[in-house]
Residue, then its C-alpha position, 0 to 999 in steps of 0.5 A: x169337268x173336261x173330260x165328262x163329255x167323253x164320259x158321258x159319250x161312252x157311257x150313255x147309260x149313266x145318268x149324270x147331273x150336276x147341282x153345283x151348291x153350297x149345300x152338303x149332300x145327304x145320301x140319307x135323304x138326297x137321290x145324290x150318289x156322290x157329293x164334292x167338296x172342298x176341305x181337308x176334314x173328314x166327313x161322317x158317314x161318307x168314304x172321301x177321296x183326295x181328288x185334287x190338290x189346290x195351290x191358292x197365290x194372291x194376285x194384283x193388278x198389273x198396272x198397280x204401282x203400290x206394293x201389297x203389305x196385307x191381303x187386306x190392301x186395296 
């Protein structure tokens, strides 16, 4: 997303939307030309590349005094 401005300014031709959805895209039926997703399972039909590798790390509250026994621990 950072850097689709300058993209878009050297390639003005290019058309570009965004629909951020939970939805996953049909080529068949959808006018979409590229779909981005989250997961690690292959998609039918479609030639999916890693874009990017998330690292996910729970995180409280800076001024909470009980220790986190469960992510479940309010």
């Amino acid at each position: 997303m950072s850097r689709l401005a300058s993209f878009s300014d050297a390639h003005p031709r290019i058309d570009i939307e965004l629909d951020p959805t939970l939805e996953i895209v049909s080529f068949a039926r959808d006018e979409a030309d590229l779909g981005m997703r989250f997961g690690t399972v292959p998609w039918k039909g479609v030639d999916a590349r890693l874009l990017h590798v998330e690292k996910f790390a729970p995180v409280a509250h800076s001024e909470r005094t009980l220790p986190l026994s469960d992510l479940s621990d309010e």
